[in-house]
Backbone bond lengths (Angstrom), bond angles and torsions (degrees), N, CA, C in turn:
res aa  C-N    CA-C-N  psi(-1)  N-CA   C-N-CA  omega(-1)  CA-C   N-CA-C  phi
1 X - - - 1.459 - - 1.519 111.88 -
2 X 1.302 121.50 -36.06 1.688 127.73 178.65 1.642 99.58 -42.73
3 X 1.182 128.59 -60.01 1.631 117.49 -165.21 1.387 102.44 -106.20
4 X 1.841 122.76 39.71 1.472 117.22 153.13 1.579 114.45 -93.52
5 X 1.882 86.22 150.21 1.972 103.61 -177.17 1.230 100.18 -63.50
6 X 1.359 122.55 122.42 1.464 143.42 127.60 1.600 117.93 -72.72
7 X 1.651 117.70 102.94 1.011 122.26 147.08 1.232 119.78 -41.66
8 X 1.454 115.80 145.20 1.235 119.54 178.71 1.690 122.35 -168.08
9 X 1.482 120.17 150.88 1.317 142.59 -117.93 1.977 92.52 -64.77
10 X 1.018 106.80 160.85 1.486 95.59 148.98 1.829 139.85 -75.10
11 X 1.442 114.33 165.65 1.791 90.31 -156.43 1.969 90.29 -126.68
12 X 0.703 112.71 123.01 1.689 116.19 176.10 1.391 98.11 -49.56
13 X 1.754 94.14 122.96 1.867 87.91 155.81 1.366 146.76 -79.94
14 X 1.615 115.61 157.82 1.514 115.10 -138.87 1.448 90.28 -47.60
15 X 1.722 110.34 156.70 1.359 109.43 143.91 2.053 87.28 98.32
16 X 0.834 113.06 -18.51 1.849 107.87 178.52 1.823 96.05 -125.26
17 X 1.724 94.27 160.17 1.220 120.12 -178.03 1.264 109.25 -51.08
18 X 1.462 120.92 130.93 1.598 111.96 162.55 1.667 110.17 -86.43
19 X 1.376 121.96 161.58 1.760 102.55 160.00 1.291 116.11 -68.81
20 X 1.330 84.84 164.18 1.497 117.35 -170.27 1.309 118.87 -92.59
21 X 1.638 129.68 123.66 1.541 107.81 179.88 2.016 86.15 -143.69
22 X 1.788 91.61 167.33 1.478 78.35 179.51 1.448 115.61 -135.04
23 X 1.709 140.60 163.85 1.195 133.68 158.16 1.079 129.99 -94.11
24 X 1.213 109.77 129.68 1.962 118.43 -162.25 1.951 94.31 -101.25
25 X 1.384 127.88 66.05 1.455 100.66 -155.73 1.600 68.60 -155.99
26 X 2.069 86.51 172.78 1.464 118.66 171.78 1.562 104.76 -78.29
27 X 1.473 100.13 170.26 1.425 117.45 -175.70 1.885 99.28 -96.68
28 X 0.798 110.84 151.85 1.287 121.07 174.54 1.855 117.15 -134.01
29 X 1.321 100.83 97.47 1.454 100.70 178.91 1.429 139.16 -63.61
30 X 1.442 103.38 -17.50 1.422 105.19 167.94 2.129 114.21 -88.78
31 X 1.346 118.67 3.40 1.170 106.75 133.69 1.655 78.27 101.55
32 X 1.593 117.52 -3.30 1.753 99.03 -172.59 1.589 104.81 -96.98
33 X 1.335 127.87 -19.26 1.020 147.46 -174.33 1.365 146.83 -82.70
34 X 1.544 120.67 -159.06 1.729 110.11 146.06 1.379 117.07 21.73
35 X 1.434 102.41 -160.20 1.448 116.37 -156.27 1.871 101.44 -67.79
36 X 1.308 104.33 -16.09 1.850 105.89 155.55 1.111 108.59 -25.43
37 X 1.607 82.58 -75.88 2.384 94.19 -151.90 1.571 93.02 -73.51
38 X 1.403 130.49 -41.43 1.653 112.18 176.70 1.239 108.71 -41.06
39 X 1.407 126.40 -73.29 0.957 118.63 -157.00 1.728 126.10 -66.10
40 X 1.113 112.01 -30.61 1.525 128.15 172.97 1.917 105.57 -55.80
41 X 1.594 122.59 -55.89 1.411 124.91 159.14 1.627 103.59 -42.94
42 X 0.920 125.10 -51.60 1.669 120.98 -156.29 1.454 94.79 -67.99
43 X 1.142 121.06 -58.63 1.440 134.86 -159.87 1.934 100.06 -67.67
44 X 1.434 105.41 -47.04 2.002 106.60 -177.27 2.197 93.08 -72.65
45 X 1.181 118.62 -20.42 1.552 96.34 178.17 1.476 100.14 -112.27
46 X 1.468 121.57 40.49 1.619 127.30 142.63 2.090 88.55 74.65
47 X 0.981 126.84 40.62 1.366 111.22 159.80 1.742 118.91 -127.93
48 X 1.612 118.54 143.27 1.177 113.10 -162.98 1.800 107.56 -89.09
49 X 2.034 106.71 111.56 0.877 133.07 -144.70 2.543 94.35 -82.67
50 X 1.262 84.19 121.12 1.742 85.79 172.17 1.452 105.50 -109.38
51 X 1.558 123.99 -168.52 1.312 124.32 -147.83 1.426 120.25 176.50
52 X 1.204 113.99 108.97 1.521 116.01 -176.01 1.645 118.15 -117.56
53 X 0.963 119.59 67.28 1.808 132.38 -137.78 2.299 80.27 -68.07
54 X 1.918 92.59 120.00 1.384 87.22 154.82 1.310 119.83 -97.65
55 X 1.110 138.61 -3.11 1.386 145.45 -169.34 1.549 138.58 -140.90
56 X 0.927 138.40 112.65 1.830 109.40 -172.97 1.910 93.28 -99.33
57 X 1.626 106.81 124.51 1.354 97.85 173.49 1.269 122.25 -112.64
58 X 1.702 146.04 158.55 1.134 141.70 169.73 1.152 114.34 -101.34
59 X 1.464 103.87 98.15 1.418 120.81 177.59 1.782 122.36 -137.75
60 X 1.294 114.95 141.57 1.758 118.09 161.82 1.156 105.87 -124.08
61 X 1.664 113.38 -151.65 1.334 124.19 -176.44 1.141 142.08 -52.55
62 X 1.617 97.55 -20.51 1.395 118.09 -174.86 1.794 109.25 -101.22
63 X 1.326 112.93 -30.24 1.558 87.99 168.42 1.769 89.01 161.22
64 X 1.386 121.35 -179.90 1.123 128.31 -179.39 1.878 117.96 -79.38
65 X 1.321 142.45 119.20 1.061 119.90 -151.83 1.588 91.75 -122.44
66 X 1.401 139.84 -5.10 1.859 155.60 125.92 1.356 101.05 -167.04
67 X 1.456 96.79 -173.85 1.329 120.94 -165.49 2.014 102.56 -157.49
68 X 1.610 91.08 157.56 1.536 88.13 -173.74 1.925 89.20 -121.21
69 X 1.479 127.12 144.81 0.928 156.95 157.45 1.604 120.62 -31.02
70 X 1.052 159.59 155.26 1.173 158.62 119.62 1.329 124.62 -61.03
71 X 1.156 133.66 151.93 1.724 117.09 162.59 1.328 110.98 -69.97
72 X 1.210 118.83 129.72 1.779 119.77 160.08 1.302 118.59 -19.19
73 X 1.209 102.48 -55.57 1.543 116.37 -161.58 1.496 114.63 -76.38
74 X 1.539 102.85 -36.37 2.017 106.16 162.52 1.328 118.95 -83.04
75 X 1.536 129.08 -0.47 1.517 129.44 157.25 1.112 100.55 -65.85
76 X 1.666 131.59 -53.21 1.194 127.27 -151.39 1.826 110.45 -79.28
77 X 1.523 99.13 -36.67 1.469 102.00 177.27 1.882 116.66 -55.08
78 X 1.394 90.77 -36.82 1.534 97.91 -178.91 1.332 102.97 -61.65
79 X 1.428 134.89 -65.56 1.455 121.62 -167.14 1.512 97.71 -74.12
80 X 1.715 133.48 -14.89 1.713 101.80 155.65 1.535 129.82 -62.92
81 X 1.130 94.46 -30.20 1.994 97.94 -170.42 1.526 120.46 -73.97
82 X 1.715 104.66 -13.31 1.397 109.34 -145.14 2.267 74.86 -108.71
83 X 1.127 122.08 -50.26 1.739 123.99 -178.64 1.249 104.96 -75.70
84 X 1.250 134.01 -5.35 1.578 133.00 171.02 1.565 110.99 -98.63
85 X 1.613 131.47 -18.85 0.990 130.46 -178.03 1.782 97.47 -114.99
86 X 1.213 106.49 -81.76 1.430 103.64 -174.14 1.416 138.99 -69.07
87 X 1.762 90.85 -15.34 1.880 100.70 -178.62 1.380 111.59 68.10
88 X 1.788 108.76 146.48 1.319 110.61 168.29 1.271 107.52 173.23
89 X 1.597 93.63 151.02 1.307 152.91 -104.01 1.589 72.52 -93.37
90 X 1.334 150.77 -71.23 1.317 148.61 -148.53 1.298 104.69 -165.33
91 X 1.179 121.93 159.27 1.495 119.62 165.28 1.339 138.23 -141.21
92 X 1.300 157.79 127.09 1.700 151.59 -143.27 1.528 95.46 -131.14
93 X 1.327 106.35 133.34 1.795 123.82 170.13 1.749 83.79 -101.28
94 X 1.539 97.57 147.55 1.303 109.60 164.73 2.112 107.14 -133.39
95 X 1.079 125.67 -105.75 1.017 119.25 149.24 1.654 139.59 -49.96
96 X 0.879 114.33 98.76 1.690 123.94 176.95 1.468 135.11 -93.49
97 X 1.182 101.94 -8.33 1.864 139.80 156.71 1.854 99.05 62.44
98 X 1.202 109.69 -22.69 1.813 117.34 -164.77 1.108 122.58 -148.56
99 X 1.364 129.29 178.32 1.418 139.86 -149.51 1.795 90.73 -99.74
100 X 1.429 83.09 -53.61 1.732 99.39 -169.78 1.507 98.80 -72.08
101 X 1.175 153.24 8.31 1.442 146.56 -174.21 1.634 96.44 -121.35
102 X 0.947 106.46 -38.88 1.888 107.78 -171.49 1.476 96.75 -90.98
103 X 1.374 143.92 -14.70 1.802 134.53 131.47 1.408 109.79 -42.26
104 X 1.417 116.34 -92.09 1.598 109.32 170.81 1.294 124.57 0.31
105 X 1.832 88.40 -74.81 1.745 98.51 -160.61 2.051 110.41 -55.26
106 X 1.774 104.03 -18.38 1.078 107.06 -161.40 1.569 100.56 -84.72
107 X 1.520 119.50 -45.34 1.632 129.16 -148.72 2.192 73.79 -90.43
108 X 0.823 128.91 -6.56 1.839 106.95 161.60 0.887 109.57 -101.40
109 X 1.171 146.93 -29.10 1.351 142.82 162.77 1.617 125.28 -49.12
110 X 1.187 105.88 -51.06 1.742 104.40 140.79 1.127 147.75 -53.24
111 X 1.238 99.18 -39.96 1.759 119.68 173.43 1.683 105.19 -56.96
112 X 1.838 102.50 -45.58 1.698 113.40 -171.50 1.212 117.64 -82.65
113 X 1.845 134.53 -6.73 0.936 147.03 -166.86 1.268 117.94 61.74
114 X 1.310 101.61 51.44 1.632 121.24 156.25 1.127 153.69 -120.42
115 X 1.141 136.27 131.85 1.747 131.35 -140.70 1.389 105.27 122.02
116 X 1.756 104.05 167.76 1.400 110.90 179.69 1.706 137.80 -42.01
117 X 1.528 81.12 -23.46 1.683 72.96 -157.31 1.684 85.27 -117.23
118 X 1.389 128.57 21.50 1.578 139.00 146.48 1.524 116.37 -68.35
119 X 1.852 88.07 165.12 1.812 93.52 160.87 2.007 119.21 -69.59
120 X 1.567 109.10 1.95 1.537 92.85 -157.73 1.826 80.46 -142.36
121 X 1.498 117.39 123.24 1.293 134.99 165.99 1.331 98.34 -70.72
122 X 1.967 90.77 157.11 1.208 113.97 -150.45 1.981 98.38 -150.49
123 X 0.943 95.11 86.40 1.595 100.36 162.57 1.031 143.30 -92.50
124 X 1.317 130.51 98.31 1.232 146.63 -178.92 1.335 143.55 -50.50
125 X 1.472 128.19 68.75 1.597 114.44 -156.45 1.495 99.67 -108.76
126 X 1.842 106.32 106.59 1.623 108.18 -152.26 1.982 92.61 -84.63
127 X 1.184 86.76 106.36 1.555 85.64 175.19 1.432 110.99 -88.87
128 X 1.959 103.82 102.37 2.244 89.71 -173.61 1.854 67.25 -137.39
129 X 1.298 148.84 38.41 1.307 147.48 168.28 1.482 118.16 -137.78
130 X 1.403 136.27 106.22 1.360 130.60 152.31 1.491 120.62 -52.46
131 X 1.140 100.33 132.57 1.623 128.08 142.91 1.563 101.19 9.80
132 X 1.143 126.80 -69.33 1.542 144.36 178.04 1.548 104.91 -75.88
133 X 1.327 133.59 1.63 1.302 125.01 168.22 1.766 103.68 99.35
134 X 1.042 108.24 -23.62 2.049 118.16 -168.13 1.590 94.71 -50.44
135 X 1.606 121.35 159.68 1.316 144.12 -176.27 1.379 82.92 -90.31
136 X 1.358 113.19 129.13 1.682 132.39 152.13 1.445 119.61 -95.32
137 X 0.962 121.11 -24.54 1.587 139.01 -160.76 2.057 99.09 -116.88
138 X 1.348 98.07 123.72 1.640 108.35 167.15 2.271 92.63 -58.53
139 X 1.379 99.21 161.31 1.383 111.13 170.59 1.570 120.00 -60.80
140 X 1.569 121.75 -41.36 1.080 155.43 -154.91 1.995 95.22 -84.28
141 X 1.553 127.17 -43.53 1.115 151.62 176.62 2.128 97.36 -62.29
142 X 1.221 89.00 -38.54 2.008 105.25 -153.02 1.550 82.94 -69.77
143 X 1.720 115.90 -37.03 1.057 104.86 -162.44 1.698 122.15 -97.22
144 X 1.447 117.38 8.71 1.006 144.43 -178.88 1.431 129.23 -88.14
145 X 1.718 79.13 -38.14 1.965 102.37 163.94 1.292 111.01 -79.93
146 X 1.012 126.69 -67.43 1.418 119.84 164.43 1.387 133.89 -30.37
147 X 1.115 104.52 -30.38 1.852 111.60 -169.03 2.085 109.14 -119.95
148 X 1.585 90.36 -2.15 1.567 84.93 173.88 1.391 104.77 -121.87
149 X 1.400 108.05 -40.95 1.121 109.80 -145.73 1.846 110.84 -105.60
150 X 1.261 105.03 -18.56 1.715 120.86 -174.13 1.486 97.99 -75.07
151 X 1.119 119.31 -51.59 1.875 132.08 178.08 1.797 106.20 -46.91
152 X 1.476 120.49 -24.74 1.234 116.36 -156.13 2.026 100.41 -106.13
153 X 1.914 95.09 -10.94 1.658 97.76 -168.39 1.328 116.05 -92.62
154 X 1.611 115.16 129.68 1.038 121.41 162.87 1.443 131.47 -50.57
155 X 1.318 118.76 -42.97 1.965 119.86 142.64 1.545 101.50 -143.98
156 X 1.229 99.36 149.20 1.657 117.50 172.19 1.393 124.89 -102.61
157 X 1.087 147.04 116.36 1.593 136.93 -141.91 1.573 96.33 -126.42
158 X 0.844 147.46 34.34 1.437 137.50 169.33 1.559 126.77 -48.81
159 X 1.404 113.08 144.89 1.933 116.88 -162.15 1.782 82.61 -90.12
160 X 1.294 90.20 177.72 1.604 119.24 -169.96 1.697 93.86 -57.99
161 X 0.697 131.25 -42.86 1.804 132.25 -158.32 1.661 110.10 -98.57
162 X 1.638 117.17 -18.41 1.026 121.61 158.64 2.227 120.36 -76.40
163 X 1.322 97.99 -35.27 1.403 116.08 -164.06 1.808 90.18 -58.88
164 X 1.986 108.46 -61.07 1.419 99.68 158.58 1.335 148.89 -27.21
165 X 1.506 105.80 -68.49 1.840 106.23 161.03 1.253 106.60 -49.31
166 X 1.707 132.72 -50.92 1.277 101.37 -179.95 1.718 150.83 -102.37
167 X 1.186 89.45 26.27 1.462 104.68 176.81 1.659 104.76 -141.96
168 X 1.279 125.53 -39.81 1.543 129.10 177.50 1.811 107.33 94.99
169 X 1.518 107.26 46.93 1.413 125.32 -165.04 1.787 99.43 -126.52
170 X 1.001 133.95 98.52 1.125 133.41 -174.74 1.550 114.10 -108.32
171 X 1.539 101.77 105.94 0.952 116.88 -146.14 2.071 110.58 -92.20
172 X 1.179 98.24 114.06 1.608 111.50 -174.49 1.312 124.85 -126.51
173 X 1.302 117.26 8.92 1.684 118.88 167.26 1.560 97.01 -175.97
174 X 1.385 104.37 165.39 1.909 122.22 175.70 1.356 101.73 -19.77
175 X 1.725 109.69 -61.27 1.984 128.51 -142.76 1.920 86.71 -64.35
176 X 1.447 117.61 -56.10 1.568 114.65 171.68 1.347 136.48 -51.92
177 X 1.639 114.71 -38.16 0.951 128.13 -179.87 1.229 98.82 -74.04
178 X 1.854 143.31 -42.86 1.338 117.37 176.13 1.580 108.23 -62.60
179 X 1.241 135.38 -52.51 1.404 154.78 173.40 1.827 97.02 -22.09
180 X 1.784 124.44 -39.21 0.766 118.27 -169.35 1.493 118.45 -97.19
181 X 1.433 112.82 -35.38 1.372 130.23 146.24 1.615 126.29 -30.50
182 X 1.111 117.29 -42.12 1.317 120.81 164.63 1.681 126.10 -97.98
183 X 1.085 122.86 6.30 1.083 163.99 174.28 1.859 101.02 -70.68
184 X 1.388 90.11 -82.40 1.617 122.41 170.00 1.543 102.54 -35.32
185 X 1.162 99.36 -90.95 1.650 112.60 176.39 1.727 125.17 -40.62
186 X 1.561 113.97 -17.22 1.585 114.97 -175.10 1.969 85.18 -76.51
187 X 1.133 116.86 -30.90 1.806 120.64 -179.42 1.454 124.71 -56.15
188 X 1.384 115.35 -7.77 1.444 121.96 175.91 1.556 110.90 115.38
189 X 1.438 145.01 4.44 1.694 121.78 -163.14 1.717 69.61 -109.39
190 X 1.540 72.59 170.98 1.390 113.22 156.34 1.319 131.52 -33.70
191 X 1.337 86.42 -78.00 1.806 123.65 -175.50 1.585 97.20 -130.29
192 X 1.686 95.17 131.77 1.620 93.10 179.57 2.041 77.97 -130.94
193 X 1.765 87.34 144.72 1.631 88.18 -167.74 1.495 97.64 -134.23
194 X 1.060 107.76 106.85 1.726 119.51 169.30 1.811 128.30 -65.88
195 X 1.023 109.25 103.21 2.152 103.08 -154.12 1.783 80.03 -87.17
196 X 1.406 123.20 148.21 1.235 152.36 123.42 1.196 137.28 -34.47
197 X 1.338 113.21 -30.24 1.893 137.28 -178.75 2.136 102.57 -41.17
198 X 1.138 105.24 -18.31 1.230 118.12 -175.70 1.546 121.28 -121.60
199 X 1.473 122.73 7.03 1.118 124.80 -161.25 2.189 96.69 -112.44
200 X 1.163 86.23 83.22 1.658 87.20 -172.09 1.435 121.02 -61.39
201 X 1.492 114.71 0.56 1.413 111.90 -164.75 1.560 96.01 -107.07
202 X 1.439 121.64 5.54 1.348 113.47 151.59 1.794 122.67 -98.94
203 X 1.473 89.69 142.32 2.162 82.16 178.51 1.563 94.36 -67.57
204 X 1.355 151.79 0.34 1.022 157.79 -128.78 1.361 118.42 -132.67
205 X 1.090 151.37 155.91 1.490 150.41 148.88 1.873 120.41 -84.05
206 X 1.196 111.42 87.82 1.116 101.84 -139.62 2.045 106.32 -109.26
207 X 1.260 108.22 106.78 1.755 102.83 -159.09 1.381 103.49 -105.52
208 X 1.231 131.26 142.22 1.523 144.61 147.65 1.293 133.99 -85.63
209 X 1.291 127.61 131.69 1.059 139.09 163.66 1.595 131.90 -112.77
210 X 1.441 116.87 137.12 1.104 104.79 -164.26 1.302 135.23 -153.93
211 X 1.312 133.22 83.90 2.228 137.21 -117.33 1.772 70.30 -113.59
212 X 0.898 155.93 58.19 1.653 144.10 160.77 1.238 124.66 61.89
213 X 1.118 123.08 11.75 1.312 144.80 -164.22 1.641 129.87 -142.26
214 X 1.308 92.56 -72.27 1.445 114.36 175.90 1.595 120.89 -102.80
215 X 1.219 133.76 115.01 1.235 138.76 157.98 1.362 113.07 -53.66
216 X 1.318 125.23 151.20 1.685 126.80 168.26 1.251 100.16 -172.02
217 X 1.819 95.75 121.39 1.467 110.90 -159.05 1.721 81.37 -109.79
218 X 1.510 92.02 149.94 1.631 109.91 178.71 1.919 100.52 -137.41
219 X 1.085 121.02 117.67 1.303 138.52 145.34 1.057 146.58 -141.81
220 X 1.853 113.04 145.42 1.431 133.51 172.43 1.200 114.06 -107.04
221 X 1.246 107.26 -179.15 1.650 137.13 -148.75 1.847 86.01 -72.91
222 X 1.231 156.07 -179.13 1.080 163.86 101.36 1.173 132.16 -43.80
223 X 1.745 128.89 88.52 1.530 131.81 -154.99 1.717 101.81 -64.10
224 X 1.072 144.39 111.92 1.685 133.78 -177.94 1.734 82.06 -79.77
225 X 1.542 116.78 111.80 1.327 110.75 167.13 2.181 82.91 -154.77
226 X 1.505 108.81 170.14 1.119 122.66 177.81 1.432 100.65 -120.75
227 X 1.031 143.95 13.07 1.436 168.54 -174.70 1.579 114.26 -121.04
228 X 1.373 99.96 83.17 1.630 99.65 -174.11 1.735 96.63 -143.55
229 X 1.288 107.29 22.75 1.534 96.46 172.89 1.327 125.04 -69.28
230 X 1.441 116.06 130.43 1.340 106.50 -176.97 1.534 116.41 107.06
231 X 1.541 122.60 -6.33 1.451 106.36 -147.81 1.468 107.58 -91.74
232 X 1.920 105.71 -15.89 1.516 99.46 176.38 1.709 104.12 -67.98
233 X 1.341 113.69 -39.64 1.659 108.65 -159.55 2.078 96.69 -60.43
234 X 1.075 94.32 -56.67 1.897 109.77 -179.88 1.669 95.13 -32.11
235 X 1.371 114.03 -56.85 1.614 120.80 -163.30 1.698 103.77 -58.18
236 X 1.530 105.67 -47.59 1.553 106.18 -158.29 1.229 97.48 -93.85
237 X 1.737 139.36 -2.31 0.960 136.92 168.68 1.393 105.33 -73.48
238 X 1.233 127.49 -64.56 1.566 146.26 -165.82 1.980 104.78 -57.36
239 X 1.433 107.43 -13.89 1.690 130.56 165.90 0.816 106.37 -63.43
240 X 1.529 108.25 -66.72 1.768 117.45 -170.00 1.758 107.53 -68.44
241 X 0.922 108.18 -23.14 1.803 116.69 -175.46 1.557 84.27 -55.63
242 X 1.487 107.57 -68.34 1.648 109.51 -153.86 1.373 121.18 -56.78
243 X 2.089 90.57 -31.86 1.582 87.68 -165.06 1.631 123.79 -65.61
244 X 1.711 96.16 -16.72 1.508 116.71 -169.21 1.089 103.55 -68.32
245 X 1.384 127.19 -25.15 1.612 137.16 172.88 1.342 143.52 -89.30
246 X 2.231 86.69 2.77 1.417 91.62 158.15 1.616 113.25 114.61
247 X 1.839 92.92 -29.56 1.299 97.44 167.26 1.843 147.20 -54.31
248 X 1.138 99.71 120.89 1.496 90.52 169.57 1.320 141.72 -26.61
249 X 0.981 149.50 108.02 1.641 133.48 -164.43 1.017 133.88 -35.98
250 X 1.861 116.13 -46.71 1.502 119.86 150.96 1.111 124.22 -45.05
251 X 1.481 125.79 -44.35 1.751 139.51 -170.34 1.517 93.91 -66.52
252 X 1.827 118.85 -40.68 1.299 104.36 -151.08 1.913 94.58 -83.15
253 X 1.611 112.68 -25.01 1.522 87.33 -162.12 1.915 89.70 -94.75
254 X 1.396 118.19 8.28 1.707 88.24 166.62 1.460 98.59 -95.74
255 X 0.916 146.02 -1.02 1.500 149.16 144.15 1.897 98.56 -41.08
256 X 0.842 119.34 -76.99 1.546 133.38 -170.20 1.310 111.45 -47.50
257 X 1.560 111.34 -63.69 1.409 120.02 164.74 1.376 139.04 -40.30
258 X 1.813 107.49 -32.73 1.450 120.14 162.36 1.815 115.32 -77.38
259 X 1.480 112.51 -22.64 1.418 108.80 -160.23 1.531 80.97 -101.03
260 X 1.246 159.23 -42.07 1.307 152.31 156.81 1.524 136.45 -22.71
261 X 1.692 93.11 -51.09 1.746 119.15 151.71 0.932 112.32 -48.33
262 X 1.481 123.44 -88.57 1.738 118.54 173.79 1.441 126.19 -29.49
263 X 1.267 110.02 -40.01 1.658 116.20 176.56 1.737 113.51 -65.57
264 X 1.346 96.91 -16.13 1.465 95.01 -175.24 1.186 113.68 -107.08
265 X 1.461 114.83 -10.67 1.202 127.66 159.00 1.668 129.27 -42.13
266 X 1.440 85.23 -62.73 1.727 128.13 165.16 1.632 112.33 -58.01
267 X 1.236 135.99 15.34 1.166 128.16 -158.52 1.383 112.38 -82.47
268 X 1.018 133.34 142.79 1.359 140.21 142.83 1.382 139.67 -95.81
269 X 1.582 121.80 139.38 1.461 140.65 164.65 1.545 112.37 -58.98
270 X 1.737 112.09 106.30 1.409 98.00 -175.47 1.615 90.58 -140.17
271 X 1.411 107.38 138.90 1.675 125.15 163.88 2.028 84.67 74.11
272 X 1.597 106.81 -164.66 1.433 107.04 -172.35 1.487 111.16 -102.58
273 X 1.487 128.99 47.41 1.289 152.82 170.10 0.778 134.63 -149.74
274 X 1.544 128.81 -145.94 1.523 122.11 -173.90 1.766 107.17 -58.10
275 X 1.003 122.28 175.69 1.464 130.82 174.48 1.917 98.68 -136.66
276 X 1.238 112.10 175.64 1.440 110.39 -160.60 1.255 114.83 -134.98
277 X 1.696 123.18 135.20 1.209 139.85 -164.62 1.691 83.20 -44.15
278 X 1.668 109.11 137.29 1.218 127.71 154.26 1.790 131.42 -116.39
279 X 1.371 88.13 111.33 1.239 90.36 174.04 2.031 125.41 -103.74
280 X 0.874 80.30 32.32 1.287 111.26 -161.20 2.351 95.71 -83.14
281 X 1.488 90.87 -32.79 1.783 81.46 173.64 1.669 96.29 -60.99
282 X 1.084 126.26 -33.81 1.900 100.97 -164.12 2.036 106.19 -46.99
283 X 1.853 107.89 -36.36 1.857 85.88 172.91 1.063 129.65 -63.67
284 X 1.445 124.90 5.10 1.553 114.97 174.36 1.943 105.91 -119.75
285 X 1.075 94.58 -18.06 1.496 88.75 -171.14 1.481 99.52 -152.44
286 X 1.518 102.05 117.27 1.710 125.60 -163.24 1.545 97.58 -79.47
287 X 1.146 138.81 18.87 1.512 128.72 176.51 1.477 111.06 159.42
């Protein structure tokens, strides 16, 4: 997989605007994460990366050790100032840390004409699960996302341990994973997309998709790496890349799914823990 073609986005020529897309997420200080890995994807598939930081967290290799909050009210100003002046192209929540921040993030997102049934997609990667499976999100938060914020997403991508907290579907073969897929989708998006990256009982990487209707299964090879930090934000970032470009939702997450693979391909060992999806081969080698 290291020297497979990754298609990839178109790039504005020098000297003109690239699109615009933005991150609705925490900061992550050890650099594998958060508005890190968004922004690093946005910037390697040529789009001009915006930013509404809900959180500043203290974290490295080894795991998150706290984090401090934003005000509601300056998350929300940020994604007003930034779609009222510069516009953009699509947008991804990643971390939302609160009840009162994932209101905000929701009643501007409407206000800005964003969400499904807007001019500007809206992907949802409900981060209330660590890496290790742990609750990130109070219960009261679980239920805020669900009931404010899932209704407003163009697709929602949640890992195996998130899909649990939010539906109570524990997902262990195909027959669950559809069970969970529709699950997803009775919550309001579009497209609710179940990733595999966690489903060990396939040799496979095995993802779902799922608009209420139609299933659409997407899989790759299974990267054997211990270096996977980052790969939901990388995945739902590399979504929002596509969607800004017009792509179909299916088109945009097997777009994502291939540039995610490679990144994990590419992985690196960093600090005395996980190390973090790299997508960082696209500067030396364009495909």
């Amino acid at each position: 997989m290291t020297g497979a073609r990754v298609e990839l986005l178109p790039v504005a020529p020098e000297g003109t605007t690239p699109v615009g897309v933005m991150t609705v997420a925490g900061s992550d200080s050890g650099g594998g994460a958060g508005i890190q890995a968004d922004l690093r994807t946005f910037a390697l598939l040529g789009l001009h990366g915006c930013v509404a930081v809900t959180a500043v967290t203290v974290q490295n290799s080894l795991g998150v050790s706290g984090f401090q909050e934003i005000e509601p009210d300056t998350v929300a100003a940020q994604i007003r100032c930034v779609a009222d002046d510069i516009g953009i192209g699509a947008v991804k929540t990643g971390m939302l840390a609160s009840a009162p921040i994932i209101d905000a993030v929701a009643a501007q997102c409407r206000a800005s004409g964003i969400g499904r049934d807007a001019a500007v997609p809206l992907v949802v990667d409900p981060v209330c699960a660590s890496m290790h499976g742990n609750q990130l999100l109070a219960d009261s938060a679980l239920d805020t996302l669900r009931d404010n914020l899932f209704p407003l997403a163009t697709v929602v991508s949640p890992n195996l341990d998130e899909v649990r907290l939010i539906t109570g579907i524990d997902v262990v073969d195909a027959a669950t994973q559809r069970d969970a897929a529709k699950a997803l989708h009775d919550l309001g998006p579009s497209w609710a997309l179940v990733k595999g990256g966690h489903l060990r009982s396939s040799d496979e990487s095995p993802d779902l998709l799922y608009d209420g209707s139609e299933f659409v299964e997407l899989t790759h090879e299974r990267i054997d790496t211990p270096h996977d930090h980052g790969a939901g934000d990388t995945l739902a970032a590399a979504i929002t890349c596509a969607l800004a470009h017009g792509y179909t939702v299916p088109d945009a997450v097997a777009f994502a799914k291939a540039w995610v693979t490679r990144g994990l391909a590419a992985a690196y060992p960093l600090g005395a823990g996980h190390g973090p999806v790299n997508p960082l081969w696209r500067v030396g080698d364009c495909g």
